[in-house]
Structures are given as structure tokens and as C-alpha cells.
C-alpha positions, 0 to 999 in steps of 0.5 A: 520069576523076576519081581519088582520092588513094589512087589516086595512089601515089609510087615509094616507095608502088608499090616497097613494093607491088611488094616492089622498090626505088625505083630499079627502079621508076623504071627501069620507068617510063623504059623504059615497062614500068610506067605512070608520070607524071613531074611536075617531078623526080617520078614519080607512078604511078596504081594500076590502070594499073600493075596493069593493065600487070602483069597484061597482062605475060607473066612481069611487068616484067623488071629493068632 
């Protein structure tokens, strides 16, 4: 799989996309309700694993 760097988003970018916050994004990802890559002290996000995960969710993610 060879991705693109717009594929690629950051907490911020996938927060705005999703209208939440940072901090809800990355509590998605540690419980595993979101994809998520984390790298170093980052998480990395890649588009359609996220949108693929949303859409396969009934009612979505729930907050933390």
C-alpha cells in the first residue's frame, strides 16, 4: 500500500474533520474505536481507515 501525503492526517486535521477535539480524538484511538498509528509521542491517522471504521460503527465512536 503506498500512501500519499494527504492521506496521512494528524490528531488536529482528523479532529477538525470530525468536529471534536484533540483529546477526543486521541482517547479514540488508545481505546481502539478509531484506527490510529502512534509514532514517537504522535498519533498519525490514515484517511480511509478512519472513515472505514466510522462507517462500519453503529451510531459511530462513543465518547470516552
Amino acid at each position: 500500500m503506498s500512501l500519499t501525503a494527504s492521506e496521512v492526517m494528524t490528531s488536529a486535521e482528523v479532529a477538525e474533520w470530525l468536529r471534536e477535539t484533540v483529546k477526543t480524538v486521541e482517547a479514540w484511538a488508545r481505546a481502539g474505536r478509531i484506527p490510529g498509528h502512534k509514532i514517537g509521542k504522535r498519533w498519525k491517522f490514515i484517511h480511509s481507515e478512519v472513515e472505514e471504521a466510522l462507517l462500519a460503527a453503529p451510531g459511530g465512536p462513543q465518547r470516552p
